[in-house]
N, C-alpha and C positions, 0 to 999 in steps of 0.2 A: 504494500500500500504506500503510495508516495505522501509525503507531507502536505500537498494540495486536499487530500482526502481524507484524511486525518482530523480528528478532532481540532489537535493542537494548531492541524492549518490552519484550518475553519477560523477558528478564533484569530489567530494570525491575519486572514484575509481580512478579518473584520478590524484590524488593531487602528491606530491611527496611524501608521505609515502607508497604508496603501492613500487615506485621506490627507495625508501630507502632499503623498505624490502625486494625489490629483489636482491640488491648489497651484503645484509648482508647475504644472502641465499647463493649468488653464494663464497661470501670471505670465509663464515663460516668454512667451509670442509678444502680448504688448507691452511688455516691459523691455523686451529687448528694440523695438517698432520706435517705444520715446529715446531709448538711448541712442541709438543710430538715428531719430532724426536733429536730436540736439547736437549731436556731433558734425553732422552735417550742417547742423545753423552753424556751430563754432569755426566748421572751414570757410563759409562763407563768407562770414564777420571777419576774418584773417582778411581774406581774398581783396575784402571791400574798402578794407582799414589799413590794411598793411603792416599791422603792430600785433604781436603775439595779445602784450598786455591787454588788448583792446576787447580779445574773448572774456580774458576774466575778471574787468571791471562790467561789458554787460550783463552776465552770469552774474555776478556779484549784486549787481544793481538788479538786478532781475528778482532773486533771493530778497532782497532788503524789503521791497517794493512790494513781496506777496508776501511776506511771513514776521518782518522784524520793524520797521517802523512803527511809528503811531497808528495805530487801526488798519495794519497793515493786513493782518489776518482775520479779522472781522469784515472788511474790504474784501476780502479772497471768498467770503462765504457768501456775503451780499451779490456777488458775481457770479458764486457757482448756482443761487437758490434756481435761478429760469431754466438752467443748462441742464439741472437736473429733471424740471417738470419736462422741458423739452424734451430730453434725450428718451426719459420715459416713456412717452409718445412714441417714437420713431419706434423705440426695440419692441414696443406692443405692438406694433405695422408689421413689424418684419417678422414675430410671432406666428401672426396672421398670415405671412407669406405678401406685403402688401408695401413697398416703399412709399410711404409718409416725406412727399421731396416739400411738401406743402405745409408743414409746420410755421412755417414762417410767414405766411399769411394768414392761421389759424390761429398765432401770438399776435395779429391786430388785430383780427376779430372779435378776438375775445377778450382782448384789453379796450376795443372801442365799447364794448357789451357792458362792461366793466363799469367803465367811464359812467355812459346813460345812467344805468341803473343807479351809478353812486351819489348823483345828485340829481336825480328827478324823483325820487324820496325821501320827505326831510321828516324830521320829527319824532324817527323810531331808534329804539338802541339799539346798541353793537347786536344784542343775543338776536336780532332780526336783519337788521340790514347789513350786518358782514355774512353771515351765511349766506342770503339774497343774492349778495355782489357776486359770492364767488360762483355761486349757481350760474348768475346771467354769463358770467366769464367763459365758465364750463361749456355751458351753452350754445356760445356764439363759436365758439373753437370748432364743438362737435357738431351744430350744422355746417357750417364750412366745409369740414373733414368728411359729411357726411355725402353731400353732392357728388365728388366724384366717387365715393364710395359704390352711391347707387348706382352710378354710371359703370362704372368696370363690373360689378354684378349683372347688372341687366344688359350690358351692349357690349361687354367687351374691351371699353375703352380703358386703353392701360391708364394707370395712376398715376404713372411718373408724369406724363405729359398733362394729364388734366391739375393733377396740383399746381404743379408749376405752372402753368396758365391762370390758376384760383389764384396763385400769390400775387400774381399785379393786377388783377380783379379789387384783390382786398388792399393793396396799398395804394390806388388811385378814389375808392372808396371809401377807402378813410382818412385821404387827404378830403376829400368835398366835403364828407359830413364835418369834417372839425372844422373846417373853414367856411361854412353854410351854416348848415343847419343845430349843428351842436357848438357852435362856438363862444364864447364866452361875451356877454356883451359887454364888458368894461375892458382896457387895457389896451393896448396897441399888439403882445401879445398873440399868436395866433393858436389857442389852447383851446379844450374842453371848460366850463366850468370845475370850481374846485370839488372835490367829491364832499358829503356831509361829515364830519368829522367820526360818527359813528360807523360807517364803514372804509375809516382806515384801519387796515396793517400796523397796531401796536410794535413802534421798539422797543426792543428788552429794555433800556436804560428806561423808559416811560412805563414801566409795567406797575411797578409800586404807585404813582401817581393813579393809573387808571385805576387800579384795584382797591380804590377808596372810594367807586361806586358797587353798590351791593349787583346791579345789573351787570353790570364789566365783569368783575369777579364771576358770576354766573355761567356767563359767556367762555370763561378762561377753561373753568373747570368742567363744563360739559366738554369744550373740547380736548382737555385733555383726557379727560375718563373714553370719549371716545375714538384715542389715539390708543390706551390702554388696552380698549376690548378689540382692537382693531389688532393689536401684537399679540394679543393673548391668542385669539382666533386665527392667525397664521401662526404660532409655536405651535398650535396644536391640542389647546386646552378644551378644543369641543367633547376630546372623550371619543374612545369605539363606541359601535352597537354593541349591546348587551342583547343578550338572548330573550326573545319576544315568551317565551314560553313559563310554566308556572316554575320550572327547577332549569338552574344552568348548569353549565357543562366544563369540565375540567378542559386545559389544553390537549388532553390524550382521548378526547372523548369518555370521562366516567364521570355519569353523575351525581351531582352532590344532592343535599338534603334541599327542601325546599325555602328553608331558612335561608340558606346561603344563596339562594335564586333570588329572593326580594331582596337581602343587602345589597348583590349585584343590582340590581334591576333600580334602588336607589341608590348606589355609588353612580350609575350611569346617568342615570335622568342628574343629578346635581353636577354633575364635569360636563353632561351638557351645555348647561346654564354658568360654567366658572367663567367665562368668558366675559360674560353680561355683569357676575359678580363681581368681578376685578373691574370691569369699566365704573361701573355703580361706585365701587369702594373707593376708587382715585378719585371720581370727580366729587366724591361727598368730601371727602380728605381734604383738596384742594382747595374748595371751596370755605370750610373752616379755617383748614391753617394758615392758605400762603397770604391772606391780606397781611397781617400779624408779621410773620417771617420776614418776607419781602419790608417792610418798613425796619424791622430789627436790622435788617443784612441783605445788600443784592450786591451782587460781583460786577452788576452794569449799570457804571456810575458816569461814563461820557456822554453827554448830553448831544455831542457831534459825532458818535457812534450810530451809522446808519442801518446797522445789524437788525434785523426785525421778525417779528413770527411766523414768517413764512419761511426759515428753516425749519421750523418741525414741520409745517404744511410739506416739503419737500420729502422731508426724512418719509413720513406717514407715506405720503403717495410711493414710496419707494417700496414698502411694506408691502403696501396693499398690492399695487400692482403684481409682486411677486407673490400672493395670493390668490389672485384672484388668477394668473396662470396655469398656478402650480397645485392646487388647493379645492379650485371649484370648477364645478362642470362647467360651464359659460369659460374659463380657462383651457380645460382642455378640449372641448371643441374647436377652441378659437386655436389653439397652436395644431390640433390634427389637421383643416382645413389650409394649415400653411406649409406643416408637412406631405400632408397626399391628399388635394381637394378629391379624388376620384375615389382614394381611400373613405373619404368622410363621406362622400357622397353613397355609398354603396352602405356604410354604416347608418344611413340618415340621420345624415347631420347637412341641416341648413345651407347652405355655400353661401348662397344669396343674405341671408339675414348675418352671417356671422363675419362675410366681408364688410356688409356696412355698421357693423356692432364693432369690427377692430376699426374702422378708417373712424368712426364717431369717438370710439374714446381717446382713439392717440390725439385725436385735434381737441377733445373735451381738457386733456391734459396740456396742449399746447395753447390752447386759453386761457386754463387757470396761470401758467405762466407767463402770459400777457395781464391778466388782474393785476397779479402780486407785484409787476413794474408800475402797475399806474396806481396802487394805493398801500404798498410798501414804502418803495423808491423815490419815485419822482418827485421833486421838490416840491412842485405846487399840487400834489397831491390830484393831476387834472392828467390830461391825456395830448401832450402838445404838436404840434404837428412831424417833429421829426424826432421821435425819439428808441429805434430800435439800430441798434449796430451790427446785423447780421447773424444773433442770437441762433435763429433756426437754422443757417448753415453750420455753423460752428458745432453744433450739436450732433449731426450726423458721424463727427470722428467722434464724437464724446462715445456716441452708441454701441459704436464699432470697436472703440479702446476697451471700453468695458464688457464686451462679449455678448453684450443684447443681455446682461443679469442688471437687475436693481439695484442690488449693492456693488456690484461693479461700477455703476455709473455713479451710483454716489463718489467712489473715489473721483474717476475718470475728471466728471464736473468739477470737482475740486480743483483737481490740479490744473484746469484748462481757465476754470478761476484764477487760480493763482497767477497763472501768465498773463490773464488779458490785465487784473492786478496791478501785475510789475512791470507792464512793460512801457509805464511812463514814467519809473524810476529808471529804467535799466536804459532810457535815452537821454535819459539827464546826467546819468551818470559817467555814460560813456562817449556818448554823440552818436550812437546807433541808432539808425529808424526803429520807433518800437512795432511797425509793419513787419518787422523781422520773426516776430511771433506769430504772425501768419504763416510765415514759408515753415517756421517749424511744426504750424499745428496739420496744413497741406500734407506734409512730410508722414506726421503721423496716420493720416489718414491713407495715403497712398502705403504703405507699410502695413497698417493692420488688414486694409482690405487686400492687399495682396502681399499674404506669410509666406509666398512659395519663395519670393526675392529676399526676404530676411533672412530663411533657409538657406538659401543658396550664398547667401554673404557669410552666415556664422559657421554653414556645414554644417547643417543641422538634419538629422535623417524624418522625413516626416512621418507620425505614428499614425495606425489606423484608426476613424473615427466614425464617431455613429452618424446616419445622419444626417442633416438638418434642415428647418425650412429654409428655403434660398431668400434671396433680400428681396427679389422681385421676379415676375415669374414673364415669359413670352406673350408677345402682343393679342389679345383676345383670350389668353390664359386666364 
């Protein structure tokens, strides 16, 4: 009997070395994709400079600018919050077997959705009009995303080219409405109205002020209790089926008394419901203790700290979305469909409904990150006429760095954070164009979507793999 077949394997297979090796398998490729394209920025900056010195005062200045300065790293996070809803969106698409190129008119849409809704409702608190907002956000995303949706279901028409079409639909669109009909009427200005102050994006450093209304606090603590039940229910606190019958059954099939059948049968119904109880139990918590606490002690005391709560809204949508993939049927429909539509189709499973249920929430997602710039960010809290810097392209390497996982992207968005960040330190520091963080993030992009070139440069032998939905699939596909 060989050691694969062996008890002692068995366990072996399962230790955490094989789990080790699968993380360093999955990091290896884009981790080596950043280093070889920074390297490549470093030759460049030689080439363009002439001075060795000159790579490592932009490096240098690059480093200071996302991580060590004044709000250098709270800056890094406020950059990464959209890249992250973004990039969410896109790997949901491509789940779906569906390229979301159109993100980036689904981040105006839903931040002009945003806009309306924020100040054509006055009067109501936070616990109503910031939910409201980010709903209309949502909203305006996932209709967008939803049009060609129906289109490549119903006609064939591929995705790529109708988003990309949707996108200068929506940024001439919502030049007119800001500039017409939603325009501000005082000011020279060419903005939205301000949103109502109850549905802004709380900064951390503002938390303890707001939380000396009993409504605010309300508002805080539902939504963290409902961030709680939200992790609880992707760890997996729902609990197995227990056995429907009056006596359950041992793991070897013998069974036990009847006694032991209803403890089961109430252990199960209450791990059902842990989920609900942990959300219940934080936001009761919350709600008593943090006005109190936060007034004793808050760590966010820079009042010019633009860091705000749409990193957890980030974090959460990270969560969820990798539950709702990985976790629930409406997940795996939606990745079978991107895997083998002919597979899913013979399964009966929807094509039609489940292509425009991925194309609606990835753009649902690339709205709310459109909201969170126009009532997180934006200085005047309004919707001005030029304020996106290519967020939704940028985000496509984010996808792709991070492997189309959640928490992948969370890194990914960080670090692509970090650079856009730094890279009006690392001009100042050096005289480098901070454009130069585009050829590197290109670089990246070109690298992770094609591993067979970083193989071929490291000698890297490539290993077999399962596998996968493709990014986008043939014309009328």
């Amino acid at each position: 009997m060989t050691d694969s077949a062996s008890p002692k394997g068995a366990v072996a297979g399962r230790g955490w070395f094989p789990l080790l090796q699968r993380v360093v398998d999955l990091l290896s490729m884009p981790a080596l994709a950043l280093l070889t394209a920074f390297v490549l920025g470093a030759v460049v900056i030689l080439i363009t400079s002439g001075r060795l010195e000159t790579v490592g005062e932009a490096y240098w200045g690059l480093l200071r600018g996302a991580f060590i300065k004044q709000r250098g790293f709270s800056e890094s996070l406020v950059a990464a919050i959209p890249y992250v809803l973004l990039s969410l969106g896109l790997a949901l698409g491509f789940k779906t077997g569906l390229f979301n190129i159109g993100v980036e008119g689904q981040f105006y849409m839903g931040a002009l959705a945003a806009a309306w809704a924020g100040q054509a409702i006055q009067g109501v608190p936070a616990l109503v009009h910031l939910p409201v907002v980010l709903l209309a956000g949502a909203a305006g995303g996932a209709i967008w995303a939803g049009i060609p949706g129906y289109l490549k279901a119903k006609t064939g028409a591929h995705e790529v080219i109708s988003t990309m079409m949707m996108n200068y639909i929506a940024f001439r669109l919502t030049e007119f409405i800001i500039s017409g009909p939603l325009r501000a009427p005082s000011g020279s200005t060419i903005q939205t109205p301000r949103i109502s102050p109850a549905a802004e994006l709380w900064a951390l450093w503002d938390i303890p002020n707001r939380l000396t209304a009993p409504l605010n606090a309300l508002t805080l603590s539902l939504a963290l209790g409902f961030g709680a039940w939200l992790i609880a229910r992707a760890a997996g606190a729902g609990g197995q089926h227990a056995p429907d019958g009056a006596s359950a059954h041992t793991g070897i099939g013998v069974p036990v008394s009847p006694f032991a059948g209803l403890i089961a049968r109430i252990t199960h119904h209450a791990s059902r419901h842990l989920a609900l109880v942990v959300g219940l139990g934080v936001a009761l918590v919350s709600f008593v203790a943090l006005p109190p606490l936060t007034r004793l002690w808050w760590p966010f005391t820079d009042e010019y700290d633009r860091l705000h709560l749409g990193l957890l809204l980030a974090i959460l949508a990270a969560v969820g979305v990798w539950w709702l993939l990985w976790k629930t049927t409406i997940g795996f429909e939606l990745r079978t469909v991107g895997a083998n539509p002919n597979a899913a189709r013979y399964a009966g499973v929807s094509i039609t409904r489940n292509i425009v249920l991925g194309m609606a929430l990835s753009g649902a997602l690339a709205g709310l990150a459109g909201t969170v710039e126009v009532i997180g960010v934006s200085i005047c809290r309004c919707l001005p006429l030029f304020f996106s810097s290519g967020y939704g392209f940028d985000s496509i390497a984010i996808a792709l760095l991070g492997r189309n996982n959640p928490f992948g992207i969370l890194a990914s968005a960080f670090l692509f954070g970090a650079m856009r960040n730094g890279a009006d330190l690392m001009e100042l520091n050096s005289g480098v164009s901070k454009y130069i963080i585009s050829l590197i993030q290109a670089l990246v992009l070109l690298f992770v979507a094609a591993p067979a070139v970083v193989r071929w440069m490291y000698r890297i032998k490539a290993a077999p793999r399962a596998a996968e939905a493709p990014l986008t699939r043939g014309w009328g596909g």
